[in-house]
C-alpha positions as CSV (number, residue, x, y, z in Angstrom):
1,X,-18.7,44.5,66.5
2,X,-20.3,40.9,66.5
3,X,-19.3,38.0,68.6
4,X,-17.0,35.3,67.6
5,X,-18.7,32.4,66.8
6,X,-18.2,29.1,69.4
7,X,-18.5,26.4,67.5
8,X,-16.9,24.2,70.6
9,X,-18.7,20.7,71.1
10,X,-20.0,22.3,74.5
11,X,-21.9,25.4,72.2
12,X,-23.6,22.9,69.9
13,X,-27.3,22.3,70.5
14,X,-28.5,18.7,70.2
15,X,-31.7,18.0,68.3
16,X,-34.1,15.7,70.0
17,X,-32.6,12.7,66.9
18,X,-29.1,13.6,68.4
19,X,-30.2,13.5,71.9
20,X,-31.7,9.9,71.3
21,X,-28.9,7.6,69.9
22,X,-30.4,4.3,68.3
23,X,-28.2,1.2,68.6
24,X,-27.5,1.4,64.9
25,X,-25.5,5.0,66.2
26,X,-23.6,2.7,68.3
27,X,-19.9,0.6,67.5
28,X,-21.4,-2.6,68.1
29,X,-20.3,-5.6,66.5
30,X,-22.1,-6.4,63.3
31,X,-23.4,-9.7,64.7
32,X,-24.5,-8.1,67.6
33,X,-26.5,-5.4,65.5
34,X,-27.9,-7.9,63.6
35,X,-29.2,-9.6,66.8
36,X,-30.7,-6.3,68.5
37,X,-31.7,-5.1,65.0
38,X,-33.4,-9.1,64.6
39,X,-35.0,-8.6,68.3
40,X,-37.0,-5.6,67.1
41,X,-34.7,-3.0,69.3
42,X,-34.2,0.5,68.4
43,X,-33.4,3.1,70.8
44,X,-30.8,1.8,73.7
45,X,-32.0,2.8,77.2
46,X,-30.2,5.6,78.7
47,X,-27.6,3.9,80.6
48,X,-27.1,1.7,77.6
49,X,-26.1,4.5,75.4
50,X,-23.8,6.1,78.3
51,X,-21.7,2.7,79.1
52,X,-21.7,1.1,75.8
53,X,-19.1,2.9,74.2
54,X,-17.3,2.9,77.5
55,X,-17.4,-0.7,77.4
56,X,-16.4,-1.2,73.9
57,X,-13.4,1.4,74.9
58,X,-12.1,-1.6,76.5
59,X,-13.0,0.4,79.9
60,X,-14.3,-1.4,83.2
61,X,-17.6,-0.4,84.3
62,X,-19.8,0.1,87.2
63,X,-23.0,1.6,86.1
64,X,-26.4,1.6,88.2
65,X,-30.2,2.3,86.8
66,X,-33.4,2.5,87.9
């Protein structure tokens, strides 16, 4: 008898693309992309990536980073 198959988000492997979210990934507002994109930016720092959706959630944050 096999296994069932897991597809929860948990069971899904990330590949290194997936694990590395550029700022085009993210919901920002197009003027704002235009202005990272303009600034030569590409890949969002790791706290960026974590608090930027939070923020755009309409959440209040309290992040640290080295």
């Amino acid at each position: 008898m096999s296994d069932p198959i897991d597809d929860s988000p948990s069971a899904h492997v990330q590949s290194p693309e997936e694990a590395e979210p550029t700022f085009a990934d993210l919901p920002l507002h197009e003027l704002v992309g235009q202005a990272v994109q303009e600034k030569g930016y590409q890949k969002p720092t790791p706290i960026q990536a974590q608090i930027i959706p939070e923020m755009l959630a309409g959440r209040d944050v309290l992040a640290q980073s080295q």
